[in-house]
Each structure stands twice: as C-alpha cells, then as structure tokens.
C-alpha positions, 0 to 999 in steps of 0.5 A: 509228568511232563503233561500234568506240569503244563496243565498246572502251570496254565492253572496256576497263571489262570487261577491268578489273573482270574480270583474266583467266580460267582455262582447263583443259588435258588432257595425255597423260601415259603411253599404254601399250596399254590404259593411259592416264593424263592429266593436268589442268592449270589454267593462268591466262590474265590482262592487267594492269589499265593494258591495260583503261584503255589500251583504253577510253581509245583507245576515247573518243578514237575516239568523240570524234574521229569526233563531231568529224569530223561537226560 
C-alpha cells in the first residue's frame, strides 16, 4: 500500500502541474481510386485540476493508513 500512495501522490501532483495533452488524429476524408485527401485533426484531452488533488489526497491516506497499520 505504501507503494501505490506514492505513485498516486506523484500522479496527482503531475496531473495538476500538467491540465491534459494533446493527440493528433488522421481522418479519411474522400478516397476515390488514386485520390486520397485526409484530414488532421487535433483534439485536447485534459482533467480538471480538483481530479490531481482528489488523486494525491487519496494517495497520503494510503500511505498514512498503511504507516498506521505497522505501528
């Protein structure tokens, strides 16, 4: 447990500092023998800044609750 809230804590912060990123998409627009024309399409895929600190939250409570476990 100890492990998996670090790894949620280091998401959490990433996932704040860092809103979303960007993916590029190919769609086939006409496709008429020989002739081909595609389209480029950029769509932006992001989170809402409470989501990382909802994640690095639930990150100390496991490492804090697997810390208490062991005492």
């Amino acid at each position: 447990m100890k492990t998996l809230g670090i790894i949620l804590i280091i998401a959490g912060i990433a996932m704040v500092v860092i809103r979303g990123f960007s993916v590029q998409t190919e769609k086939e627009v006409v496709d008429i023998g020989p002739l081909e024309v595609n389209k480029k399409e950029n769509k932006w895929v992001g989170w809402p800044t409470y989501a990382g600190g909802i994640v690095a939250v639930v990150g100390v409570v496991l490492l804090v609750s697997g810390s208490k476990k062991r005492a």
